[in-house]
Steps between C-alpha positions, in 0.01 A plus 500: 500500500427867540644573131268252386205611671593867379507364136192347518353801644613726217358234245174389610327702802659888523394712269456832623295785342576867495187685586542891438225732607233438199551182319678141599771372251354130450791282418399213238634187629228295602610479874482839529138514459455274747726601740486905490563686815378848492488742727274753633503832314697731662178750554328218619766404779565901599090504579521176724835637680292861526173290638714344774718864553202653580304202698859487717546850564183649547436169793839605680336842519176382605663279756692780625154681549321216654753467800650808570196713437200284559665259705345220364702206592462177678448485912853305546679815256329850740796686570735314288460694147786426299488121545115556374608694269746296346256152525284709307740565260551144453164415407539799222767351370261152508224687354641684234678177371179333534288719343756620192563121426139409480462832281778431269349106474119598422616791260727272299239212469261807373753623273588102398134458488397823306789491274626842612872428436612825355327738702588585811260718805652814624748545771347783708160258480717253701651707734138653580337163534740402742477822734135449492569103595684633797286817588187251506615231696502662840150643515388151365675339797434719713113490433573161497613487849202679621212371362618115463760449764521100468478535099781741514766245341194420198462866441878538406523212286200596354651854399829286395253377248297805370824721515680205267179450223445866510796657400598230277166596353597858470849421343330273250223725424834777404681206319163534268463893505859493399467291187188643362778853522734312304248364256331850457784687424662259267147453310 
């Protein structure tokens, strides 16, 4: 039964397609058209890994601030740091997953959308957006916090939201500043 399934598999549904940097290979069965798998461009993937790098990292060092120098934690946690510490660091991990997967999403439905397949934003763009992602979201809870104390939760999914549209925005906006390079210098 498996042999038969694999057979089938080979003759009517897999047909795989070798992407390389610039240009697909198309294969010219029929099925293939239909059926083509391809995968993000390697620049593309290395700015969404850098975006959530940067979101991750720069929130373990912000929640590292917030509790050990600021001491910003919750009532039940005074005293007990490193298990504050490390429930923070939880909620990075949340947050940065999150936040890159709702990135990569709206970017690829821009680039879909926009037909931006060959181009690709830059790398250091990603890593930057996500440190500022991460950098922003304290003072923005914190303030918050303070001024809104029962809309606290609203204000965080709210910046969940603008952080998301925004810098898949700003990745999109580089997908096109990217191409019009490529067409300029090959015109």
């Amino acid at each position: 039964m498996v042999r038969r399934f694999c057979e089938w598999a080979q003759r009517e549904l897999i047909v795989a397609e070798k992407v390389t940097d610039e240009q697909p290979v198309t294969h010219p069965e029929p099925v293939a058209e239909v059926l083509r798998y391809t995968r993000l461009p390697y620049d593309m993937r290395r700015a969404i890994l850098l975006f959530m790098l940067g979101v991750f990292c720069t929130a373990l060092l912000t929640d590292a601030i917030s509790v050990y120098a600021f001491h910003d934690v919750d009532k039940d946690k005074i005293g007990h740091w490193n298990e504050a510490y490390a429930g923070l660091c939880s909620e990075s991990v949340l947050f940065t997953v999150i936040v890159g997967g709702g990135v990569a999403l709206l970017t690829l439905l821009g680039r879909h959308h926009f037909h931006l397949k060959g181009y690709s934003p830059r790398s250091k763009l990603g890593l930057f957006l996500g440190i500022g992602v991460s950098v922003l979201q304290y003072p923005w809870d914190f303030v918050g916090r303070a001024a809104f104390p029962k809309l606290a939760d609203f204000s965080l999914l709210l910046y969940l939201i603008v952080a998301i549209v925004l810098c898949s925005i700003v990745i999109v906006r580089d997908n096109f500043t990217q191409m019009k390079l490529c067409q300029a210098s090959a015109a």
